[in-house]
N, C-alpha and C positions, 0 to 999 in steps of 0.2 A: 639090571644094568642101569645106570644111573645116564641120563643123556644130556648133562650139564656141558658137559665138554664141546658136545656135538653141537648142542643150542649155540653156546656160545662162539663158536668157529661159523654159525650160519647168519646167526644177528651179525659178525664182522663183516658175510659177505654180502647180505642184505642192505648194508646201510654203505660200502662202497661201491653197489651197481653201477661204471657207467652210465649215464642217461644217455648214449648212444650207441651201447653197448646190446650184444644179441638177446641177453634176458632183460626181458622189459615188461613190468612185474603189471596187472588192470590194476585199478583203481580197487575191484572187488579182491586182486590179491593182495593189495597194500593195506587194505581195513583187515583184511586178515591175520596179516603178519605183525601187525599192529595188536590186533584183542589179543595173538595171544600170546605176543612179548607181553604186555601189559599182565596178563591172567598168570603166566610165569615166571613175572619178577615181582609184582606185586599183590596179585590171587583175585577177590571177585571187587568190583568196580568200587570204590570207596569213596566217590567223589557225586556230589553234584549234579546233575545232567546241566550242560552248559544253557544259557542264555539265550530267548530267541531270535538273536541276530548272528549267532556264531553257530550259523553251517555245518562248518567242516568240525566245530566241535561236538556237536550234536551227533555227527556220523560217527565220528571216533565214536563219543560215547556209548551211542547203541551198540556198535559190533564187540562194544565189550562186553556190555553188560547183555547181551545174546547168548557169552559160554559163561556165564554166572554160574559158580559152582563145581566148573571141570578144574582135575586136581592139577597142579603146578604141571607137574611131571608127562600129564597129559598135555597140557597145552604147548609144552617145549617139543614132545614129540609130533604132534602135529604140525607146529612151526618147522621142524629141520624133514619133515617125510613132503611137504609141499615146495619147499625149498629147493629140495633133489628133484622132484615132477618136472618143474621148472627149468633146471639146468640140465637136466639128461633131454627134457626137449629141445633144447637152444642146439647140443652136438659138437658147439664148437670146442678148441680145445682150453679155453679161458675154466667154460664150462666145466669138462672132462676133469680140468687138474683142481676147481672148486668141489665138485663129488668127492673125487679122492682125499683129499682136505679133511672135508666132512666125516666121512666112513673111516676115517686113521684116528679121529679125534677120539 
């Protein structure tokens, strides 16, 4: 089964979070969701490692180059299986009808 669909109904719901909304992603789950949109739209890290005044680019960079190597397909389905973790904990019904979203895609 191909989870193209599912990914990309979760990257929608990922990137319109509320910021005051009940799912309210750590920091360690945003570098996550990050390496492995990155790992599954563009595959193992092809860039650079940033510059030593640029942070927050350095972070990104390593939590990419961390799944070096896991296949597209794998890192889509880990992106949309932590996705659900997340929103089946929050309970609310924003939540509820985001799952259902997902699992129909």
């Amino acid at each position: 089964m191909s989870y193209q669909a599912k990914f990309d109904k979760a990257v929608s719901i990922v990137q319109n979070l509320p910021k005051d909304g009940p799912v309210q992603p750590t920091q360690d789950d945003q570098l996550f969701f990050y390496a492995r949109y990155k790992q599954a739209t563009i595959g193992d890290v092809n860039i650079e490692r940033p510059g030593l005044f640029d942070f927050k680019g350095k972070v990104k960079w390593d939590a990419w180059d961390e799944i070096k190597g896991k296949s597209k397909e794998d890192a889509m389905k880990e992106y949309v299986e932590k996705l659900l973790e997340l929103l089946r904990a929050a309970k609310d019904d924003d939540s509820k009808a985001n799952v259902a979203a997902i699992e129909a895609a």
